[in-house]
C-alpha positions, 0 to 999 in steps of 0.5 A, a space after each residue: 781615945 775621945 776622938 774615936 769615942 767620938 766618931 763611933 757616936 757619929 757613926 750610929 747617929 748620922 744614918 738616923 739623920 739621913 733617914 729622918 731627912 730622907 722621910 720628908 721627902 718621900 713620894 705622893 701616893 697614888 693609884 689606879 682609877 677607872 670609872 665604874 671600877 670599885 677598890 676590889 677590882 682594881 686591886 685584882 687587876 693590878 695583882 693579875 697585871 704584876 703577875 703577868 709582868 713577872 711571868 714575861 720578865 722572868 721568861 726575857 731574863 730568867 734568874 738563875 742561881 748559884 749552880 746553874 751553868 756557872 760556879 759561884 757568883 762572882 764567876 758568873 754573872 757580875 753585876 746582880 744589882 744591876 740585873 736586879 734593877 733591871 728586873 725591877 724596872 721592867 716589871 713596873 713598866 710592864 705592870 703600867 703597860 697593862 693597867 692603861 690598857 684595862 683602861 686604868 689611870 695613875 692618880 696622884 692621891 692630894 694629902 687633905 690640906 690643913 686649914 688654918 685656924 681662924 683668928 678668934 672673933 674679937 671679944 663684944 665691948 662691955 656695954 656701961 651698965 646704968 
């Protein structure tokens, strides 16, 4: 009984620790630059860019759901995940592809740098009184 006490404690306690790992190395930040265009334009046109990737990867592989030519799921096509990632990928890509032609580029955004403390200037000798 102990052993299995034991397992289910691991099991809820090893995903928070995996995750907590895996948050240190997250990614850098970025975004698109292009000069003379402020925050507000650039962020329209990465909307129209991503819409515009939808509307092109969904008319190259449409998503068809359950009851569309086939039966249930597993009947028809197999791997979803795989076609989802798919998608996925092809709409970034897409997305990259039309911001570089607005002329934007993708900027790594550096973290401020902490400076570290000076060391304390040293304390003036006592001067003897006379």
């Amino acid at each position: 009984m102990l052993q299995s006490d034991h397992i289910t404690v691991m099991r809820r306690i090893l995903p928070s620790l995996i995750m907590l790992a895996v948050s240190g190395c997250a990614f850098p930040e970025t975004r698109w630059e292009k000069p003379g265009a402020d925050e507000k334009i650039a962020a329209s046109d990465l909307s129209n860019c991503r819409r515009a990737a939808q509307q092109e990867t969904f008319q190259a592989a449409p998503l068809y759901g359950f009851g569309y030519g086939f039966g249930p799921p597993y009947w028809g096509f197999r791997h979803w995940s795989f076609y989802e990632s798919d998608r996925f990928y092809t709409e970034n890509r897409l997305t990259d592809f039309c911001m570089r032609n607005k002329g934007y580029e993708l900027v790594t955004i550096k973290p401020p740098q902490a400076t570290p403390p000076s060391a304390p200037s040293p304390a003036p000798s006592p001067t003897p009184e006379k």
